[in-house]
C-alpha positions as a Markdown table, in Angstrom:
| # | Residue | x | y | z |
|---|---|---|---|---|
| 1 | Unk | 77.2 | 73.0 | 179.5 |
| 2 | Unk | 75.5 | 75.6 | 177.6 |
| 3 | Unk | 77.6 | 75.7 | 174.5 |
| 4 | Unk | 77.1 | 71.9 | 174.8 |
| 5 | Unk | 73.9 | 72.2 | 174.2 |
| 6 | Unk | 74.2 | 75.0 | 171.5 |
| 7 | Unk | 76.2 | 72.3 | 169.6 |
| 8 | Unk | 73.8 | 69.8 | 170.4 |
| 9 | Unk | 70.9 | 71.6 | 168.6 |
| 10 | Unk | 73.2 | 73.2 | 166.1 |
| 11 | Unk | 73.8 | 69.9 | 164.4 |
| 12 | Unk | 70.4 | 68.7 | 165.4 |
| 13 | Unk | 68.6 | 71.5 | 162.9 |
| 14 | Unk | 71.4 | 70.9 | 160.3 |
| 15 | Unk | 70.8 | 67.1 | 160.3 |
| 16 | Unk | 66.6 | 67.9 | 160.1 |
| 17 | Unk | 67.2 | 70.4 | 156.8 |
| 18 | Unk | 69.6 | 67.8 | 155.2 |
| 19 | Unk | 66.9 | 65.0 | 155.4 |
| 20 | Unk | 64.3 | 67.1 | 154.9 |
| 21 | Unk | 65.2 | 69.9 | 152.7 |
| 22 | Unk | 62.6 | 72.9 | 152.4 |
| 23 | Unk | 61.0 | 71.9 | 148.7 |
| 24 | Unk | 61.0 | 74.8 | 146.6 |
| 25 | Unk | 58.7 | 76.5 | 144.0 |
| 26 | Unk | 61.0 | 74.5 | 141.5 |
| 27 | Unk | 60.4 | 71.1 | 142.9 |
| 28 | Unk | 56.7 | 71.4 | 143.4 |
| 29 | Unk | 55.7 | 72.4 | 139.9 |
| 30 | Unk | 57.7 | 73.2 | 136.6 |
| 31 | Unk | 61.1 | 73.0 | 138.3 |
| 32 | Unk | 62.1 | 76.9 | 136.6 |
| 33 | Unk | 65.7 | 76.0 | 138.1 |
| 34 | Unk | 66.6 | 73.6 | 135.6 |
| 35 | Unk | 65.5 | 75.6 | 132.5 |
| 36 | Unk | 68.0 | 78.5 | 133.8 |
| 37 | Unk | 70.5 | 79.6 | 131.4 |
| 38 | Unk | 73.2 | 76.7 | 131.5 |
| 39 | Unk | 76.2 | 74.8 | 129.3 |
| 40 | Unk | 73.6 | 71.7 | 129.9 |
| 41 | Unk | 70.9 | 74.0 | 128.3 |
| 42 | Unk | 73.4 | 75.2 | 125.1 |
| 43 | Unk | 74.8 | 71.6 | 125.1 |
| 44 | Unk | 71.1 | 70.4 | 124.3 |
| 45 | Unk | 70.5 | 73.2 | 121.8 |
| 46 | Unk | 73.4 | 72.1 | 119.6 |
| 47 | Unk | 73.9 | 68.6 | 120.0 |
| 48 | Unk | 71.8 | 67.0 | 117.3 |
| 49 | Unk | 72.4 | 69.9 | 114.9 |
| 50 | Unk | 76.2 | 69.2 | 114.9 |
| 51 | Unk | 75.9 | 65.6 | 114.7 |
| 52 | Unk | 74.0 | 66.1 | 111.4 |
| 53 | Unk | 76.4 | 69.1 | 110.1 |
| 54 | Unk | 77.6 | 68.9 | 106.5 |
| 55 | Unk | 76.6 | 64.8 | 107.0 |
| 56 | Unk | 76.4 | 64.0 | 103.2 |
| 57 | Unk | 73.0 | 62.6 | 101.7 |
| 58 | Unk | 73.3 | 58.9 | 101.6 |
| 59 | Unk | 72.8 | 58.1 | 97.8 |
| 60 | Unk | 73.7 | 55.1 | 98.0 |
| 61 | Unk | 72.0 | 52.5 | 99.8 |
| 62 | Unk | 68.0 | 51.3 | 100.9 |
| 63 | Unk | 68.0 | 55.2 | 102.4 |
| 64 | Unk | 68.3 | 56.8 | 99.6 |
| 65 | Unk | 64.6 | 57.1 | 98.2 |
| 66 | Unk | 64.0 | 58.8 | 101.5 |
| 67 | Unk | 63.0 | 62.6 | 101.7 |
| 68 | Unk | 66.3 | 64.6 | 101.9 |
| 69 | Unk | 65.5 | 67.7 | 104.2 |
| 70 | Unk | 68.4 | 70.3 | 104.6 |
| 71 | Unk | 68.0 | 72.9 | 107.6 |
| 72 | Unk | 70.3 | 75.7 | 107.2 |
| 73 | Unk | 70.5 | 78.5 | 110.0 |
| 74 | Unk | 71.8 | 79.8 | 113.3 |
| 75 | Unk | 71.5 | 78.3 | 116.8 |
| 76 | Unk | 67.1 | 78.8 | 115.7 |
| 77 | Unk | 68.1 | 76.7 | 113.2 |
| 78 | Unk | 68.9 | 73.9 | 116.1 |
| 79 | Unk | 66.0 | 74.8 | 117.9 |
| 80 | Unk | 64.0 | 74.0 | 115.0 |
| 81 | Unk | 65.9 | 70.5 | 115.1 |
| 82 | Unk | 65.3 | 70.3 | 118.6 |
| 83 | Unk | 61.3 | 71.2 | 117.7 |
| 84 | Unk | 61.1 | 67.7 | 114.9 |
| 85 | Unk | 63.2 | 65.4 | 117.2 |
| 86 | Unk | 61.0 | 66.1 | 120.5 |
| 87 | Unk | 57.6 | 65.6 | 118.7 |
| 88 | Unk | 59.4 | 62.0 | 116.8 |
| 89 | Unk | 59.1 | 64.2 | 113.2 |
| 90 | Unk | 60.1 | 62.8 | 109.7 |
| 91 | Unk | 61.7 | 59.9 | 111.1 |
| 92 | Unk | 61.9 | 58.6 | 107.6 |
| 93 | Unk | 63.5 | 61.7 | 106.4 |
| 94 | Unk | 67.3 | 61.8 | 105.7 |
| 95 | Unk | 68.1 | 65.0 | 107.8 |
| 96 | Unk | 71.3 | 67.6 | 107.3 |
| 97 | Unk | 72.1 | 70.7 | 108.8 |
| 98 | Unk | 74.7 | 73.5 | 108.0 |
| 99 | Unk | 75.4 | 76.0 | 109.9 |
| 100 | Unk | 75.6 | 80.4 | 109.2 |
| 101 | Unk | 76.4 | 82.4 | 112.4 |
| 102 | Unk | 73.7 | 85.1 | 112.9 |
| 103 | Unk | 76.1 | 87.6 | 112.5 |
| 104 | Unk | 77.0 | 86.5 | 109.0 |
| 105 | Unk | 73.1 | 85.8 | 108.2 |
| 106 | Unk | 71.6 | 83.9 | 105.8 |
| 107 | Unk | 72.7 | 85.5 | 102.1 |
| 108 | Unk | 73.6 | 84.5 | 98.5 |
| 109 | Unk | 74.1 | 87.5 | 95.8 |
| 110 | Unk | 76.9 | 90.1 | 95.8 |
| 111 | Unk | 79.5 | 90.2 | 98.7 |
| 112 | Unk | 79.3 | 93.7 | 98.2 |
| 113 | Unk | 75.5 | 93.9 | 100.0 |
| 114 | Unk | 76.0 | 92.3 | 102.9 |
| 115 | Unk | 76.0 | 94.5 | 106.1 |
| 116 | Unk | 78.5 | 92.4 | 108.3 |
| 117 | Unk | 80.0 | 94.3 | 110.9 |
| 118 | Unk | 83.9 | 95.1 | 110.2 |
| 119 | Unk | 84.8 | 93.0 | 113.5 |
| 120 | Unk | 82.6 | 90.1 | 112.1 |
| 121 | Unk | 84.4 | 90.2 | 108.6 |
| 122 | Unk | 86.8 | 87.3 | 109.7 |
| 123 | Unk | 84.5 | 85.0 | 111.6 |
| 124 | Unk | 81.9 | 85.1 | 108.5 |
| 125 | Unk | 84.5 | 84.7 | 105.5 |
| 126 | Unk | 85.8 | 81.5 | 108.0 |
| 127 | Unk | 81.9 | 80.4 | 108.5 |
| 128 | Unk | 79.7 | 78.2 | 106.2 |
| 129 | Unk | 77.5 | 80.1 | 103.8 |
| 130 | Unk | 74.7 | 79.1 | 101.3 |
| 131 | Unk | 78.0 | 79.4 | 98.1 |
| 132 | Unk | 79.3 | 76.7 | 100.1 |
| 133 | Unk | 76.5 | 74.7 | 100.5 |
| 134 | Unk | 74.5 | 74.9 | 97.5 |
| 135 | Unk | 75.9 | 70.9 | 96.2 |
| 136 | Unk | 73.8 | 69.9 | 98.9 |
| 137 | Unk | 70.9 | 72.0 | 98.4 |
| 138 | Unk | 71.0 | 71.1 | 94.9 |
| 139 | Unk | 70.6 | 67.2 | 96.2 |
| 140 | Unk | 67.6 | 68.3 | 98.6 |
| 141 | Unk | 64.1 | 67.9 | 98.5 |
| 142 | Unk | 63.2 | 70.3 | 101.0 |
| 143 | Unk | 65.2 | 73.3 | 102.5 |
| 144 | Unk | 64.7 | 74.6 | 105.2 |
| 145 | Unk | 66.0 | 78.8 | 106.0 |
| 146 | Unk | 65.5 | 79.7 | 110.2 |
| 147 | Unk | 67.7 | 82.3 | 111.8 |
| 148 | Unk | 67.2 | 84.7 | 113.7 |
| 149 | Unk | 66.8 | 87.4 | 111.1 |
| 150 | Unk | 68.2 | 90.6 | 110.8 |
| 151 | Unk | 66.4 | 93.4 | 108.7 |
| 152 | Unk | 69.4 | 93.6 | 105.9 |
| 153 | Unk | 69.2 | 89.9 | 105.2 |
| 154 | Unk | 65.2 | 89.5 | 105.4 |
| 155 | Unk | 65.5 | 92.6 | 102.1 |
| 156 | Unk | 67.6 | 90.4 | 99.9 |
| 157 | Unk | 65.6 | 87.0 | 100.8 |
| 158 | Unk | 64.1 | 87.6 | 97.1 |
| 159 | Unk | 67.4 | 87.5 | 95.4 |
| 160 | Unk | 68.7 | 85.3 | 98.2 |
| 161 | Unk | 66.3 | 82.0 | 96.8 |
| 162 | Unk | 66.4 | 83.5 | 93.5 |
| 163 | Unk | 70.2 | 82.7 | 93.1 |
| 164 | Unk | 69.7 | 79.3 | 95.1 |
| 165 | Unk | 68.4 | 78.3 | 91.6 |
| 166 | Unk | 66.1 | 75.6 | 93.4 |
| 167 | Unk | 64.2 | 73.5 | 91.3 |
| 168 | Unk | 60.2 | 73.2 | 90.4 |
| 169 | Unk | 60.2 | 69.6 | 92.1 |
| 170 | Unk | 62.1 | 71.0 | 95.3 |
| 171 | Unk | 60.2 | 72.6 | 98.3 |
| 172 | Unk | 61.5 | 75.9 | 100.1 |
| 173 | Unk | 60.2 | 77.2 | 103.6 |
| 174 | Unk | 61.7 | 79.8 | 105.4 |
| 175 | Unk | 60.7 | 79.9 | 109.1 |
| 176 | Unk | 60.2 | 83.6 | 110.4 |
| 177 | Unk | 62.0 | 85.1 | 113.3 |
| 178 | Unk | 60.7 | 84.0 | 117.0 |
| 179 | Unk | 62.0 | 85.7 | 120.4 |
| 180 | Unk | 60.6 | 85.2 | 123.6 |
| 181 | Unk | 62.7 | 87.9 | 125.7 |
| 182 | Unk | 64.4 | 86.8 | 128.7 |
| 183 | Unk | 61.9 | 85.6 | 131.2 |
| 184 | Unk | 62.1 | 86.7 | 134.9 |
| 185 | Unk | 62.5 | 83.5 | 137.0 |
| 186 | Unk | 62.5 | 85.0 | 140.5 |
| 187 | Unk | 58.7 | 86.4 | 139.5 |
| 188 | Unk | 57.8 | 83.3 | 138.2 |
| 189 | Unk | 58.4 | 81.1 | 141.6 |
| 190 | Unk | 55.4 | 83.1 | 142.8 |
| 191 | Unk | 53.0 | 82.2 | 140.3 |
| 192 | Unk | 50.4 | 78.7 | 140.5 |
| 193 | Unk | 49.7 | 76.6 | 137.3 |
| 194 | Unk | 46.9 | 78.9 | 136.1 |
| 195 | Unk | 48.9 | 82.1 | 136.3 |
| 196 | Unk | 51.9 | 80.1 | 134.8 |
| 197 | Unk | 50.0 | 79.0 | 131.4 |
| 198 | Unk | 48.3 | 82.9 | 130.9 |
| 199 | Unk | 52.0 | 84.6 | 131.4 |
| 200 | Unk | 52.4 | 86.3 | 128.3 |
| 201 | Unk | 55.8 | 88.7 | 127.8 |
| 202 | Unk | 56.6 | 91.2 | 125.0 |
| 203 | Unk | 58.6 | 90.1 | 122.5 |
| 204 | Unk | 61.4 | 91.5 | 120.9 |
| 205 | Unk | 61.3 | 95.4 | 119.5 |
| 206 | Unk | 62.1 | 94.3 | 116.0 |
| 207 | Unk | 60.3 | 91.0 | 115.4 |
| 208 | Unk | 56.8 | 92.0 | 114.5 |
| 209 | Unk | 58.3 | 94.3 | 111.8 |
| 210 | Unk | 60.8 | 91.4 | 110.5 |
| 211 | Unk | 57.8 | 89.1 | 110.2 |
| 212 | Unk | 55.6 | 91.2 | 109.0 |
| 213 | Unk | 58.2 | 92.2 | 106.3 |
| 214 | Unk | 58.6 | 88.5 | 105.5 |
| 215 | Unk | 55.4 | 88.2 | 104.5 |
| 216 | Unk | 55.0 | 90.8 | 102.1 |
| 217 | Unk | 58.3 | 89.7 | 100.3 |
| 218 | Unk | 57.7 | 86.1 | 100.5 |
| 219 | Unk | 55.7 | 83.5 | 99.1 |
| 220 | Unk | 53.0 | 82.5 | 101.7 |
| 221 | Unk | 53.7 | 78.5 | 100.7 |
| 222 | Unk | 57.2 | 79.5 | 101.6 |
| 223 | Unk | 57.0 | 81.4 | 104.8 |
| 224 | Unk | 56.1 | 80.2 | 107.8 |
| 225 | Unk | 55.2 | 82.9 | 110.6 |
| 226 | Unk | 56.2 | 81.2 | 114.1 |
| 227 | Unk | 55.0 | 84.2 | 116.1 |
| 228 | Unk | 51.4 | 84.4 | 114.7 |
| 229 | Unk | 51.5 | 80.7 | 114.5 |
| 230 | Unk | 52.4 | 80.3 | 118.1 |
| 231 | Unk | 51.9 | 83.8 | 120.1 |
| 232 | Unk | 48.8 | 84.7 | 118.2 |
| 233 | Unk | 48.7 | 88.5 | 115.7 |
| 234 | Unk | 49.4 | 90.4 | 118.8 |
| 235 | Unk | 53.5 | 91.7 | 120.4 |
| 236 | Unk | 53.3 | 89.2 | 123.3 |
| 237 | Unk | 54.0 | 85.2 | 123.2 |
| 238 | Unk | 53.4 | 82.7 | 126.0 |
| 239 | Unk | 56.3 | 82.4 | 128.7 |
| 240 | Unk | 55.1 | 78.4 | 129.2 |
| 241 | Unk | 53.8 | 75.1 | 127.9 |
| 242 | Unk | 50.1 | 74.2 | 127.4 |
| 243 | Unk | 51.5 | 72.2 | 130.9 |
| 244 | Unk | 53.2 | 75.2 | 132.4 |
| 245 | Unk | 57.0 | 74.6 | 131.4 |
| 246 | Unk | 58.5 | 76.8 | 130.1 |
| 247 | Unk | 59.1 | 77.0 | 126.4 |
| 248 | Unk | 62.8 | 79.1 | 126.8 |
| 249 | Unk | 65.5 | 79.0 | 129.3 |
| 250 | Unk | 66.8 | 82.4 | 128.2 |
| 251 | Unk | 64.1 | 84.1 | 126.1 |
| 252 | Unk | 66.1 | 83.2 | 122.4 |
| 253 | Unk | 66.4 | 79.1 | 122.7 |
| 254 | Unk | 63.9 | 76.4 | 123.3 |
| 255 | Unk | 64.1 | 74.5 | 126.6 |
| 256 | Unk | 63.1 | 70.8 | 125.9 |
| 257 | Unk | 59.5 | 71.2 | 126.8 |
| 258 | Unk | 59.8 | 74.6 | 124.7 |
| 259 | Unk | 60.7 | 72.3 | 121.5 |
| 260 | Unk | 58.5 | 69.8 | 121.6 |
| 261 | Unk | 55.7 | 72.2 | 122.4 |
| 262 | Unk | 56.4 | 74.6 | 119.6 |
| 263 | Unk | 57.2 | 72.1 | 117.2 |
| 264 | Unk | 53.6 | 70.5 | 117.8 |
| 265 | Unk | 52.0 | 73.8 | 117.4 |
| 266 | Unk | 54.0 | 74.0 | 113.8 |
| 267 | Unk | 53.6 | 71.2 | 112.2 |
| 268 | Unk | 49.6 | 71.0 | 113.1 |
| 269 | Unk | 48.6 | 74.6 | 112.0 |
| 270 | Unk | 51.6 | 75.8 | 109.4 |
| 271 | Unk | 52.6 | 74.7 | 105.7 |
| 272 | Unk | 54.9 | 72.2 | 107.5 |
| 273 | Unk | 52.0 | 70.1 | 108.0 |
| 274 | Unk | 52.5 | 69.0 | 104.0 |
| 275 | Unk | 55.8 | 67.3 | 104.9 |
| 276 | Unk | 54.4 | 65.3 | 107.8 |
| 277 | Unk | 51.1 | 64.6 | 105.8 |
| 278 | Unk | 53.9 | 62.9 | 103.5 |
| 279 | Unk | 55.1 | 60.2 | 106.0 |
């Protein structure tokens, strides 16, 4: 009779917790579980850039007066996509993407100065490059450079859009390097709305130097500085949204909210402004 009644409540408390699950941090507020590194999370970061991949210009129909803007880039590159599409951008823009793994960086001059790593040799002779693609950057009004810069590449960005050979009438910007750094979830369930919105983390050791870099070698028409844009002149960005989601899922790539957040921020208080000033 007593493990009867051990049963009894056994499936009793089992039945109460499936009705009436315990709602977590997640639920309540900014639901942090679904902006955990996933393949739904990577899936989203790509999608749109690879629909639009080495997609020719079309020439040749009511489209073709249209402003033709090429991003070129790295998975920052898609985030920057991600950043126009969430925020309904340049919707009467004909937009292209190609894509350069970070590894093999964004680079045009001599083979000879490019610091690729010997294991990487294969994938970035195999990869798209800026040789490859400049019959479409010829036929674009505005280019647009974001990677996730690494200090080699960032040295011969002068020679890089000096060989591009863009014209007087075409418009370059080159988006600086942005990194967030892996937030801490577990932490975060702990902290209320206020709390969220203040977070701030450090961001990566090399980005302040990249950027800061970038602006001395670049044209300030041409380079747009995400991190003072966004995080402000000091080492630490915001972990969340203006509505306390948060802006990454893994500290590199744009969540959703992250996209249409910082793409907001962009195109309000950068030179991007021009292109949407335009439409």
């Amino acid at each position: 009779m007593e493990i009867f009644r051990i049963l009894i409540t056994a499936i009793f408390l089992l039945a109460v917790n499936f009705c009436f699950p315990e709602k977590s941090f997640a639920d309540n507020n900014s639901k942090l579980s679904s902006n955990t590194p996933t393949n739904a999370n990577g899936e989203y970061v790509r999608k749109r850039f690879l629909q639009l991949m080495k997609k020719p210009f079309d020439t040749d129909s009511q489209n073709s007066n249209q402003t033709k803007i090429l991003i070129i880039g790295d998975s920052h590159a898609q985030d920057f996509l991600n950043a126009i599409a969430e925020n309904k951008l340049l919707t009467h823009s004909q937009i292209r993407t190609r894509y350069i793994p970070t590894r093999c960086q964004i680079y045009l001059g001599d083979p000879s100065h490019r610091e690729i790593q010997k294991n990487d040799v294969t994938l970035c002779q195999k990869s798209d490059s800026l040789e490859q693609a400049k019959a479409q950057i010829a036929e674009a009004d505005v280019i647009i450079l974001s990677a996730l810069w690494r200090m080699w590449a960032v040295k011969t960005l002068p020679k890089t859009i000096a060989n591009l050979r863009l014209s007087p009438e075409q418009k370059l910007f080159v988006i600086g390097r942005r990194s967030f750094l892996k937030p801490d979830t577990q932490v975060m369930q702990h902290l209320d709305k206020t709390k969220r919105i203040k977070l701030r983390n450090k961001v990566d050791i090399h980005q302040l130097d990249i950027n800061t870099l970038m602006a001395k070698l670049l044209d300030e028409q041409v380079f747009v500085d995400v991190h003072n844009v966004v995080c402000g002149s000091g080492s630490s960005c915001p972990v969340f949204t203006d509505k306390a989601k948060m802006i990454s899922f893994d500290g590199g790539h744009l969540s959703r909210d992250g996209a249409r957040y910082l793409g907001n921020i962009l195109f309000k208080n950068s030179q991007l402004s021009t292109l949407t000033e335009s439409h």
